[in-house]
N, C-alpha and C positions, 0 to 999 in steps of 0.2 A: 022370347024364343032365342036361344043360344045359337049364332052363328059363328064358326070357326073361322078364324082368322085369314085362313088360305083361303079364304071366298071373299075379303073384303081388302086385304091389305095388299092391294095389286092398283097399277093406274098409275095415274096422275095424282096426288093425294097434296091439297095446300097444306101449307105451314102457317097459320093466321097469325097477323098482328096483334097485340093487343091497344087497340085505340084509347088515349088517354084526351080528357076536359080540358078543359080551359084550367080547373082547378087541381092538375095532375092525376086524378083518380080517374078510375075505370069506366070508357063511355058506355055502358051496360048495353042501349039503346041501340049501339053503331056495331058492335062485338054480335050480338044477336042477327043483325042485319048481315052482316060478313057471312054469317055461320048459314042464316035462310038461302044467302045466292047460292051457296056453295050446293047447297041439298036440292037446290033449284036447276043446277046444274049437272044435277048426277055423280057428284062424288061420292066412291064409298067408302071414305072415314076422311077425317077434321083431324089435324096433330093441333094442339094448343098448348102454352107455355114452353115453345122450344126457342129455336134460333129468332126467327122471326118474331116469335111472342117476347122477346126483350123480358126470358126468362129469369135470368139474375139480378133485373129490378124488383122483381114482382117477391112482395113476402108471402107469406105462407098462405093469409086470410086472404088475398088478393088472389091467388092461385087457384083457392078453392073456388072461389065467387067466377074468376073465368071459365072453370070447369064446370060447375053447375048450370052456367050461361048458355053453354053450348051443348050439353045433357036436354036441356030444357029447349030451346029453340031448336035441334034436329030433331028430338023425338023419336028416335028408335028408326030412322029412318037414314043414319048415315053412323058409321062407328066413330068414336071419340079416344083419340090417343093422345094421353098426356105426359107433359115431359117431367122428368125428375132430375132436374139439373143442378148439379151440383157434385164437391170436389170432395165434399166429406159425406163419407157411406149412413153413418147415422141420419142426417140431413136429406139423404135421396132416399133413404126407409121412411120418414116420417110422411115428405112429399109423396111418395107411390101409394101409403096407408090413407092419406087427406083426396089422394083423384081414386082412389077405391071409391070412398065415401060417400064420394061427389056425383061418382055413376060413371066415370072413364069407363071404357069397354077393352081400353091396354094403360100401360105406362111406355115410357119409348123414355131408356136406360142409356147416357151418354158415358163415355170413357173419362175417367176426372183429370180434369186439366189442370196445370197450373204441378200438382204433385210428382206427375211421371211417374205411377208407379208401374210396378213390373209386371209382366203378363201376371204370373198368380197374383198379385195384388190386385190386376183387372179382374180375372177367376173369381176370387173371393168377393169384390166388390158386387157385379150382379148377381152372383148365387146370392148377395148376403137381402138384395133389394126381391129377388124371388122367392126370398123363401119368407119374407114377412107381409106376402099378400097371396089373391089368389089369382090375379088378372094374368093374361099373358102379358108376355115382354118381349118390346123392341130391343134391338142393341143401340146404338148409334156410332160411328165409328168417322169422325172427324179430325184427324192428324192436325190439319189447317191449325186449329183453335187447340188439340191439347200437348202437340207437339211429338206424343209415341203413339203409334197404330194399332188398333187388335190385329193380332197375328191372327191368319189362318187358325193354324194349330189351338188358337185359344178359343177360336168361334166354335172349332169341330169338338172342342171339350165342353161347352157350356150345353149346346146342341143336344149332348145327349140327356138331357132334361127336356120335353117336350112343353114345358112352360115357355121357352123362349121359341120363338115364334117368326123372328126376321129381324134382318140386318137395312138399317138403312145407311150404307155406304157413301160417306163423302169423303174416300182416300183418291180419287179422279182416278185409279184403278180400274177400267174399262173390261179387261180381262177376268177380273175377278169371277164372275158367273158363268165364265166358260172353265174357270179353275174347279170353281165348286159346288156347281150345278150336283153333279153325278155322287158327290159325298154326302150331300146336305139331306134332310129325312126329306119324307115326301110331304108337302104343304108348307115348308120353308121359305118364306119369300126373301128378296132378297129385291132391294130397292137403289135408286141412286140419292146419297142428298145433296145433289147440286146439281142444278138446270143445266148447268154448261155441259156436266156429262150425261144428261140423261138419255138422249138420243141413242149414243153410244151403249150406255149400257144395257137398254130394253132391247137393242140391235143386238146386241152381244148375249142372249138369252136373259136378261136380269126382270123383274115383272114391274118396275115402272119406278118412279119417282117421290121422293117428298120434293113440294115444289115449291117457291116462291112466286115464279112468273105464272102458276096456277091458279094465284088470287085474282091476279087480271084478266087470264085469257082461258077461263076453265074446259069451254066447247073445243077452242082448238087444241090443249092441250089433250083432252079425251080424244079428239080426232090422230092426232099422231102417235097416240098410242095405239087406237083402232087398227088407222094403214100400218103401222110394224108387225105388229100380231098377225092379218091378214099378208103378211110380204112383200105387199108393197111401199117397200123402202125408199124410192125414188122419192115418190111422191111425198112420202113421211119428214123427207129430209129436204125438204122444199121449203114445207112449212115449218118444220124447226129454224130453217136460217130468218125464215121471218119474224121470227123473235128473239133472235142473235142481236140486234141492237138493245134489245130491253133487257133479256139477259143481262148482258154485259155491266148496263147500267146497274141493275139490282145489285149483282156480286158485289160491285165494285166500294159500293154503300150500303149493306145489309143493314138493317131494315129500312133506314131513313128513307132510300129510296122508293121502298115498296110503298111504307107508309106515303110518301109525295105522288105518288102514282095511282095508288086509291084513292087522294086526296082529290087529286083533277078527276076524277070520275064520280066525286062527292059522295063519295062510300064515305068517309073518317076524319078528322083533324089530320093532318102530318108532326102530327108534337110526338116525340118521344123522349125517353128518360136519360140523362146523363149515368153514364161517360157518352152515348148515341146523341148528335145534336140533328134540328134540322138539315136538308140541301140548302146549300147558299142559289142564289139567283141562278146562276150558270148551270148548275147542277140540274137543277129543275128545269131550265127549256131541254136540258138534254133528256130528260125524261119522256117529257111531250113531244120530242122529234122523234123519239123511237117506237112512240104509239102509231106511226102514218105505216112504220115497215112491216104493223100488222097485217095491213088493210082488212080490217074487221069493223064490217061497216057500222054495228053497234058503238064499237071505242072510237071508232074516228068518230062519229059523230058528236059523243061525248065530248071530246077534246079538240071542235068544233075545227077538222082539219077537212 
């Protein structure tokens, strides 16, 4: 059964790792198990091979095989949004064509980095990934990593193609959803992709997050989105600061640390793919000191605090 995007792509929504063996390939076993907590948890939809997924490792067959992983282990029971990462539009046509295949239920469409090209080059770039499937499409709009921002102006031109479906915003642009709440069509979501603003921006009308610190703490992250929704903000912004240390942590080491942090809760390996290395020692107690400022009596326990 077809469910529209505006009823599923709101929340707190993780960004999964992809867990890799002893022998670098894909821990199939450990990915499945990621993908079960999450549906165990009430998320409604999985983003895989994005930031977190250590997307520009992973070749194409490897892509599809995480895709289908997480097709298969949610079962129709949480949406599957896959990334198409990449700087050459050809390259993110083929990827969006391969998580069609796979059973993705979106693509989630990044600005190409590295190239800088210009608004209409952004334009033509996702029209060109839209128009060679039939799945909705995310934007993804991370300055951080590709250096130029989707303009407004180029959101509200894409937008009027109803294929595109939401923006997940990591410009740390807070304001954003009070800018363009009132333009965007109706069922447009419009997410943060970065924990640090997410508070801010679900407070600022925006409908939730793609999240890292999702992986770890999925109940309270549904809970903070709960108390904002309902207007109780105090409280909402209570338990965000209690995961301001972990946050911090995460950003500061995308993925390695998420990976190190699913690790002490014996979810994955912490191996990831170069140019990403493991945390060195230090890095890692600081991971584990910031699971106590959950106080979430499951992870402390885990992490035997």
């Amino acid at each position: 059964m077809f469910i529209p995007p505006s009823a599923w792509f709101t929340g707190f929504i993780p960004d999964l790792p992809t867990p890799f063996n002893a022998a670098d390939a894909i821990d199939v076993e450990a990915f499945a198990a990621l993908c079960e907590r999450q549906v165990a948890a009430g998320v409604p939809a999985i983003v895989v091979c994005e930031t977190a997924g250590e997307a520009p490792t992973l070749s194409p067959t490897e892509q599809k095989l995480v895709i289908r992983t997480a097709v298969e282990a949610v079962c129709g029971r949480a949406r599957i949004v896959a990334g198409t990462v990449s700087n050459a539009t050809s390259h993110a046509i083929e990827l969006a064509r391969r998580a069609e295949a796979a059973g993705a239920d979106a693509v989630m469409a990044v600005v190409p980095a590295y190239n800088k090209p210009m608004q209409e080059g952004m334009l033509a770039h996702f029209r060109a990934i839209a128009g060679a499937i039939g799945l909705p499409v995310i934007l993804h709009d991370v300055p951080a990593r590709t250096l130029r921002p989707l303009a407004d102006e180029t959101l509200l031109r894409l937008v009027e193609s109803r294929q595109f479906v939401g923006l997940c915003d990591a410009s740390a642009d807070i304001t954003r959803p009070m800018r363009l709440n009132r333009l965007l069509p109706a069922g447009f979501r419009l997410l943060s992709g970065d924990d640090v603003t997410a508070f801010g921006t679900i407070a600022s009308g925006g409908d939730g997050a793609i999240s890292e610190v999702s992986n770890i703490a999925p109940d309270l992250c549904r809970t903070i989105f709960s108390q904002v929704r309902q207007g109780r903000l105090q409280s909402a912004r209570y338990l965000h600061k209690r995961l301001t240390p972990l946050i911090t942590c995460l950003s500061k080491d995308s993925p390695a640390a998420l990976k190190s942090a699913l690790s002490v809760l014996g979810l994955m390996s912490p191996a990831t793919r170069l140019p990403i290395v493991p945390l060195d020692a230090a890095a890692q107690r600081e991971v584990v000191r910031a699971f106590a400022a959950i106080a979430d009596e499951e992870l402390i326990d885990s992490v035997g605090a």
